[in-house]
C-alpha positions as CSV (number, residue, x, y, z in Angstrom):
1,X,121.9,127.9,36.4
2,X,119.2,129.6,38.7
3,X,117.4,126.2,38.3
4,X,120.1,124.0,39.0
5,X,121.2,126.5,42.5
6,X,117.3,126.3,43.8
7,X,117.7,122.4,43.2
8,X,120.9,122.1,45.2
9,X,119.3,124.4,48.1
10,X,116.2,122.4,48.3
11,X,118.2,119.3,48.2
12,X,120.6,120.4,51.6
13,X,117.9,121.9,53.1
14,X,116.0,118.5,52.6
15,X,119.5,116.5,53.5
16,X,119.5,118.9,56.8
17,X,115.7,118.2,57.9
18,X,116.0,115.1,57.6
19,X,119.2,114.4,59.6
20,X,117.4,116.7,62.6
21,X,115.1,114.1,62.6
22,X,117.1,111.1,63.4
23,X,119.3,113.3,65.3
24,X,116.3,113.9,67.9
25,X,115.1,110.4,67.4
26,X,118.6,109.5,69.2
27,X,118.4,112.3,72.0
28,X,115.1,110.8,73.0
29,X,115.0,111.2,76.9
30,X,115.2,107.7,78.3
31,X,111.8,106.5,80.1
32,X,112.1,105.0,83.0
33,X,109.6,102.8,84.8
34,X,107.4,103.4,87.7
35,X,109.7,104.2,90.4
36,X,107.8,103.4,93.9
37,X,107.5,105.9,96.4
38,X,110.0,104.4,98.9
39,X,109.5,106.2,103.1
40,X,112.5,106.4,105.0
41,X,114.0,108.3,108.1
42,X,114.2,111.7,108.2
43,X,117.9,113.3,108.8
44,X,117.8,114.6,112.4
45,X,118.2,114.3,116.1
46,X,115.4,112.6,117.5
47,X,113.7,112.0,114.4
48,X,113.4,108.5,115.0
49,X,109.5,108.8,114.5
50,X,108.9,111.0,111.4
51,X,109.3,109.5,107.8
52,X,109.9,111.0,104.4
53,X,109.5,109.9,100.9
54,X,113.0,109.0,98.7
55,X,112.9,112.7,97.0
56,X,112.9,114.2,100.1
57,X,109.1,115.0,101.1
58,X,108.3,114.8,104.3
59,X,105.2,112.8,105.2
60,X,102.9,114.5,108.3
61,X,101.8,112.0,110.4
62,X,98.5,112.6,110.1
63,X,99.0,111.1,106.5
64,X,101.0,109.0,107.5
65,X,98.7,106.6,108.4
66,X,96.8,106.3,105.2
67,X,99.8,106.3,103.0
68,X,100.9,102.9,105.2
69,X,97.0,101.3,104.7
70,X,97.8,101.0,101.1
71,X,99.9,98.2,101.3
72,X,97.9,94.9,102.4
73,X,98.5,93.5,106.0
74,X,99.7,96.9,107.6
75,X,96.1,98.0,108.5
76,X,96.7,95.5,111.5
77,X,100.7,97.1,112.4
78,X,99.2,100.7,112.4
79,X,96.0,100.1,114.6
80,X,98.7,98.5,117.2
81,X,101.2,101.5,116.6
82,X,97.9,103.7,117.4
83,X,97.3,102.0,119.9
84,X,100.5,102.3,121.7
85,X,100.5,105.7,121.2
86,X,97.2,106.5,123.0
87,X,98.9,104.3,126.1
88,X,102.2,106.9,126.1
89,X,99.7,110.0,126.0
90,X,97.5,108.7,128.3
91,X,101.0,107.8,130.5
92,X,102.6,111.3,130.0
93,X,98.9,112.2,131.4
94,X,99.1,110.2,134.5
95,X,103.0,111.3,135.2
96,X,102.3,114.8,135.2
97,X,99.1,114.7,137.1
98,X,100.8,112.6,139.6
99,X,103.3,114.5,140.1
100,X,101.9,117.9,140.7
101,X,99.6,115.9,142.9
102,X,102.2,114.7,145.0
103,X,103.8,118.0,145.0
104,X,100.9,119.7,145.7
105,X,99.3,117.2,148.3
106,X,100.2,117.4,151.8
107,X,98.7,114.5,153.0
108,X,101.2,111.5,153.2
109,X,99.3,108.7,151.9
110,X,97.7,110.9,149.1
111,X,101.0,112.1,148.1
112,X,102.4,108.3,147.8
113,X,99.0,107.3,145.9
114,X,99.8,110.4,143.6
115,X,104.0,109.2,143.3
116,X,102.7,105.6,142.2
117,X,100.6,106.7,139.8
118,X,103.1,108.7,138.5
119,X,105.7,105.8,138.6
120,X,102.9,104.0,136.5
121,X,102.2,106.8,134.3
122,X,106.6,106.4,133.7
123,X,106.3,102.7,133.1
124,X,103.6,103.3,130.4
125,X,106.1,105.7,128.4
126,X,108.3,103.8,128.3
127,X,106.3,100.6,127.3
128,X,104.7,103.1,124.5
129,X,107.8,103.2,122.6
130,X,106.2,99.7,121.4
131,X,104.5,101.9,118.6
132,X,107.4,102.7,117.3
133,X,108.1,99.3,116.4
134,X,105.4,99.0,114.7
135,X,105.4,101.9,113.0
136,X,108.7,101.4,111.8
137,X,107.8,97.4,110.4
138,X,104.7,99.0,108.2
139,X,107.1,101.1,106.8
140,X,109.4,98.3,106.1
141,X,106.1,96.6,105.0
142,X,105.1,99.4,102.7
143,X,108.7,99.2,101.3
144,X,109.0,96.2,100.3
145,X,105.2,95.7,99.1
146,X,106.6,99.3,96.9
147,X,108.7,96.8,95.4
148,X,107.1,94.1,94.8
149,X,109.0,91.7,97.2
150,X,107.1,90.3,100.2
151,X,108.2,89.9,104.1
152,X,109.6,86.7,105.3
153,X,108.4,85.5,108.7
């Protein structure tokens, strides 16, 4: 009797092993693929400049720059977004200087030197929101080369 009990203990506790297996075999967690690091907008007002990866996060713009060079053919899009960018500091530059010189000057024909270079200094702001553009098309380029799909010109 104590023979046959041991048996039918060893036997469910077998049965019972056994079945945990497959049971975990079912629950595997499901494996996905590579999911690419996809750079969109960040939420905001005026944030029409800084990015942020799908899960949320955010990309300085220092690295920026480098995480764009990794897709072929934006290396070209970011030195002209760079580019742009120097032309609105160097035009924020020339807007403020001109302006306190023309506020400060009392000379007539300085002071209307000073208020064109500021009026240029304007102009170049607003022409330096090209770098934007471009900015924003290497992300779209780094997006869809995340993909695996390529831009149609």
């Amino acid at each position: 009797m104590k023979r046959m009990l041991m048996i039918f203990i060893a036997l469910v506790l077998f049965c019972t092993a056994v079945d945990a297996q497959e049971s975990s075999a079912d629950e595997s967690p499901v494996v996905f693929p590579d999911v690419p690091r996809m750079i969109v907008h960040q939420e905001g007002f005026l944030n029409f400049d800084k990015f942020e990866f799908l899960d949320g996060t955010k990309i300085k713009r220092s690295d920026l720059n480098d995480v764009l060079c990794t897709a072929p053919e934006n290396e070209r899009l970011v030195k002209k977004a760079s580019f742009w960018n120097g032309v609105g500091i160097a035009g924020s530059i020339a807007f403020i200087g001109g302006l306190a010189g023309a506020c400060l000057i009392e000379n007539d024909y300085a002071a209307l030197a000073c208020s064109a270079v500021s009026l240029a200094g304007a102009v170049s702001i607003v022409f330096s929101f090209r770098g934007i553009y471009y900015q924003t098309r290497a992300v779209d380029n780094y997006n869809l080369y995340a993909l695996g799909l390529e831009r149609e010109e």
